[in-house]
N, C-alpha and C positions, 0 to 999 in steps of 0.2 A: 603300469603304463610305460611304454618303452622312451627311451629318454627325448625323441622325435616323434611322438606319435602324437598326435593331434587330435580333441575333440571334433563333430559334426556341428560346432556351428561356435561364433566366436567369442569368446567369454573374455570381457575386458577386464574385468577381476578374480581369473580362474588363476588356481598353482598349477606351475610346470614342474619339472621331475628339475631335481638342480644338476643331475649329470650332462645336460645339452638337450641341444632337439636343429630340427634342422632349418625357405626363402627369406610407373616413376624418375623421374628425371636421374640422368645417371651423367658422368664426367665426360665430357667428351674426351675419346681415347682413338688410340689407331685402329683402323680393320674393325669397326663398330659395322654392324649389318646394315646396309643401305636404305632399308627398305622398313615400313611399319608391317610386320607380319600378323598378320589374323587365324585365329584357331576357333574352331564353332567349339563354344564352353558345353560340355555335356551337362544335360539335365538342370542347368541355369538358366535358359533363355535370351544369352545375349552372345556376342562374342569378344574375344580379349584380342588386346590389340597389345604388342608391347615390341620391346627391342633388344635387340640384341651387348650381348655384356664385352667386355674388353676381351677383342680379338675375335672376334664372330666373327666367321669367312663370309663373303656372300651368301646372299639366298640361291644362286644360281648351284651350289656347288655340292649339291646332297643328288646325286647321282650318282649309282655302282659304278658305272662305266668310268667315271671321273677318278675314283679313288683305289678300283682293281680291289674292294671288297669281296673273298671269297666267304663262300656258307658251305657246309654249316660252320659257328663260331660258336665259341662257352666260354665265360669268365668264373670266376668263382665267387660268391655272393650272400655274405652272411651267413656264412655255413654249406650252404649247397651252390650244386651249379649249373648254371644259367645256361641252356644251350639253343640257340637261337637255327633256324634248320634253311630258312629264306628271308631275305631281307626284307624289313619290314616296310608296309605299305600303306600300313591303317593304325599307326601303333598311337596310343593317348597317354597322358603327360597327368597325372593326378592331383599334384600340387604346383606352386607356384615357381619351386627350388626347380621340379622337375621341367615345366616348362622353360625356364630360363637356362636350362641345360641342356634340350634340344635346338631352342635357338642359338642359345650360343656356338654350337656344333653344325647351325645351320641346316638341319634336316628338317624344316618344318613341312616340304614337301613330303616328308613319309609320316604324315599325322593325320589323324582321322578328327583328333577333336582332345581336349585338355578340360579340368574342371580344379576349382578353388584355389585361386586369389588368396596370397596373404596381406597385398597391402591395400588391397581396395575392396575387393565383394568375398569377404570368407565367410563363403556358406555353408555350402556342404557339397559332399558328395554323391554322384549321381545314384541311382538304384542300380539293380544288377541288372535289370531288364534294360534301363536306356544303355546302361554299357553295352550291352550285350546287342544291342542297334546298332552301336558304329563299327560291329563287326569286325572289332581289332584284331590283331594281328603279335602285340606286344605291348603290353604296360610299364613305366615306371613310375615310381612314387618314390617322394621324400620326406615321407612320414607314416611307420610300420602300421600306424590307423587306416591307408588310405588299402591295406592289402586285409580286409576283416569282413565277418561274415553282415557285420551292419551298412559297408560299403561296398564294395565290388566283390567281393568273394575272397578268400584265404588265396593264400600263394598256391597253394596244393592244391586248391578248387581247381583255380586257373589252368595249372598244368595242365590237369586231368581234362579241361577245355581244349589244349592246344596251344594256351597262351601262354608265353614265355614274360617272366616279370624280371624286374630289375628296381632295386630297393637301396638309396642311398646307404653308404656299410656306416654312417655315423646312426643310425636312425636304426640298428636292426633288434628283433625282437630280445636274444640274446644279448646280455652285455657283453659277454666272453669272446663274442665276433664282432662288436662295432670296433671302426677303426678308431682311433686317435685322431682327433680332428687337428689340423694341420692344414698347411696351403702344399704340400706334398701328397696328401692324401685325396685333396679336393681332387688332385691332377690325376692323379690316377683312375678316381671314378669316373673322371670324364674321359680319360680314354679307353677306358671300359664298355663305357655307355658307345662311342665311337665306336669301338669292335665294333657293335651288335646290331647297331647304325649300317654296318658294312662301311662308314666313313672312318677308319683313321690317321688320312692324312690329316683329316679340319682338325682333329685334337692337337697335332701338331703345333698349328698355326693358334689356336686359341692358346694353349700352354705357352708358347714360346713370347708369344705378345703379353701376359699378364705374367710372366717371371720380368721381364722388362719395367711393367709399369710397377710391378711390386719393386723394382729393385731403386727407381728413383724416388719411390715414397718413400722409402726405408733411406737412402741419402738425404732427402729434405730435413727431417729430423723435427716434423712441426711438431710435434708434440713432447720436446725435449723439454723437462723442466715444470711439466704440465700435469697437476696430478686431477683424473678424470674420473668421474662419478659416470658408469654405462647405465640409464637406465631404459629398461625395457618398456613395462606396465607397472599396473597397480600403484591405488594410491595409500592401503592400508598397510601395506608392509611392500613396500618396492621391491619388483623381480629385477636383479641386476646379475651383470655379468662378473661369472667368477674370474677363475686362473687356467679355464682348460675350454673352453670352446671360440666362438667369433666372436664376440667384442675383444678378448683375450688378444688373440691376434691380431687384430686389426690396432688394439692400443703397443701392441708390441712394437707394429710393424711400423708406427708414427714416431716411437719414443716414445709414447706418453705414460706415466706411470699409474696406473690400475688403483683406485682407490680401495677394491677388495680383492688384492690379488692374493690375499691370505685366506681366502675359501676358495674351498676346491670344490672342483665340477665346472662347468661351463656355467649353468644358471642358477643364481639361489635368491630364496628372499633374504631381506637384510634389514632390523628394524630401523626406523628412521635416525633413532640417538646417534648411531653407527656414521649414517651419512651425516649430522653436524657436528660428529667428534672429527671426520675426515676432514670436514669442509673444503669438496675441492675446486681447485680452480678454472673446472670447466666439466660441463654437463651435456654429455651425448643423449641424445633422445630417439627409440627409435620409432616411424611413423608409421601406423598401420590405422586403417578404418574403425579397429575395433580398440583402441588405445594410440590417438594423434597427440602429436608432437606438440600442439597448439593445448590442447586439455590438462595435459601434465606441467607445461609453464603454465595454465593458469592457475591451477591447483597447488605449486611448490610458492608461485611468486603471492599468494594471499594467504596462504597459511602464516599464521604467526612467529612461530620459529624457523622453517625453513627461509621465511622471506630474508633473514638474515646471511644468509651464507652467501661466499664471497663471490659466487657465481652469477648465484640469482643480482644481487646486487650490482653487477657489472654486466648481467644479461648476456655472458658467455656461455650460451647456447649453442650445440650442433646437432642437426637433425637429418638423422639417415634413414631410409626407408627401411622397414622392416627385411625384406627379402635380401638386404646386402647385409644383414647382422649377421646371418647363418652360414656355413661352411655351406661353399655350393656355387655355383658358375659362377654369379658376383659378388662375390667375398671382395674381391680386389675392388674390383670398382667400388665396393664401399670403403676401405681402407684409403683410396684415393681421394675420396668425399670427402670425409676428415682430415684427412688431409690438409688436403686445399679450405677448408671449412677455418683447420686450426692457424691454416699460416694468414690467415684473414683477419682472425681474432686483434685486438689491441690486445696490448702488453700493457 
């Protein structure tokens, strides 16, 4: 399974691959999208309302004319490449990483329709038939599942449709082509995604606003001194963050010291001895529907042994939404969360 590729429906005690994988109230920041933007959810039955991440241009501002996007455009894309021939009109957003990356680029006006939520309805993905309804024009996804024959069709399908894809490069099927996750890397997928957008001034403006907010988190220094337990899910053998993906980052970018930055990969389980040999002084939790923030303190703070650790027992708690743990438009804004989360904490 590729190291971002995601099951069809959400498994609160399922193992992830430990190399990484990729997506709520978020900080108020500058250049936040003014507006609650709506996307008709394919093959769900409702629609998603959500907002835009640190440095989302307006909504007004996803028009060719505005940006002097020419077509045809190609980036290069997990090994192949992407060549987009007219700017998209009708394109859908498959995951949650990937919607919050159109919004944040502010093109929700060139969207036909998005499907699965990671922090509130991860259900699944549409069939090929309703895809094939909102008569897209362009796909991205941020998880190499959401491009499969049991989801919308292989990337190769697609082509041979006319549909040009675009596939977060942390999540790709090959390891030999995922990038490095990085907040360097985030920036460049999004100005990627922007080429093809036909927008990349908005990448501009998003990028340049979240180097900014990254660069006063990384001066606050709240997590100086602070040794942190990242945990994801599961309560049998906890899926935490290693040394190489986004909680990685995000604890980097606080100061705070990584309770397992001696396993490599972005995500591994870790049995629990581990976390009260570390016993650390503060516990990120991340929240999703299918494993909430609220379940895991109940579960750590009544357990017998864990209820001891210095954490639990001082209830230094921080709880970030799932979609800002992953490399991907709100990385920052979750790094900011903790943040301000940790400069709150008592000492």
């Amino acid at each position: 399974m590729s190291a971002y590729s995601r099951p069809n429906s959400p498994r609160p005690n399922s193992v992830r691959s430990s190399s990484g994988r990729s997506s709520s109230a978020r900080p108020n920041v500058a250049r936040r999208l003014p507006v609650r933007s709506r996307l008709v959810a394919l093959g769900l039955g409702l629609a998603i309302a959500a907002t835009g991440c640190a440095g989302a241009p307006g909504s007004g501002s996803s028009s060719a004319s505005a940006t002097g996007g020419a077509f045809p455009v190609s980036v290069n894309n997990c090994g192949r490449t992407v060549t987009v021939k007219q700017q998209p009109t009708r394109a859908v957003a498959l995951n949650q990483g990937a919607i919050e990356e159109a919004l944040a680029l502010g093109v929700q006006k060139q969207m036909a329709g998005t499907a699965y939520l990671d922090d509130k309805v991860a259900d699944k993905y549409p069939t090929k038939e309703v895809f094939a309804q909102a008569k897209p024009d362009f796909a991205l996804a941020s998880y190499a599942s959401a491009f499969s024959d049991k989801a919308v069709g292989t990337r190769d399908e697609l082509e041979q449709q006319g549909i040009p894809t675009y596939l977060d490069p942390f999540a790709c099927d090959n390891k030999a082509d995922r990038a490095q996750v990085s907040f360097d890397n985030v920036w460049s997928s999004l100005g990627d995604i922007a080429k093809l957008f036909g927008q990349p001034g908005n990448a501009t403006t998003v990028i340049d606003a979240q180097k900014t907010e990254l660069d006063a988190v990384k001066q606050a220094k709240a997590g100086d001194g602070q040794k942190v337990f990242w945990w994801d899910s599961q309560t049998d053998t906890p899926f935490t963050g290693g040394n190489a993906g986004g909680p990685a980052l995000v604890m980097q970018s606080v100061g705070a010291t990584n309770a397992f930055a001696d396993v490599d990969g972005a995500w591994a389980n870790v049995p629990w001895e581990k976390v009260v040999a570390a016993d650390p002084d503060v516990i990120v939790l991340a929240d999703a529907s299918w494993s909430t923030s609220q379940s895991k303190i109940d579960y750590i703070s009544n357990d017998p042994a864990l209820k001891n650790l210095k954490a639990v027992q001082n209830k230094r708690f921080i709880t970030v939404p799932f979609s800002q743990t992953t490399p991907g438009a709100t990385l920052v804004d979750g790094a900011k969360s903790v943040s301000d989360q940790l400069a709150a904490l008592p000492r």
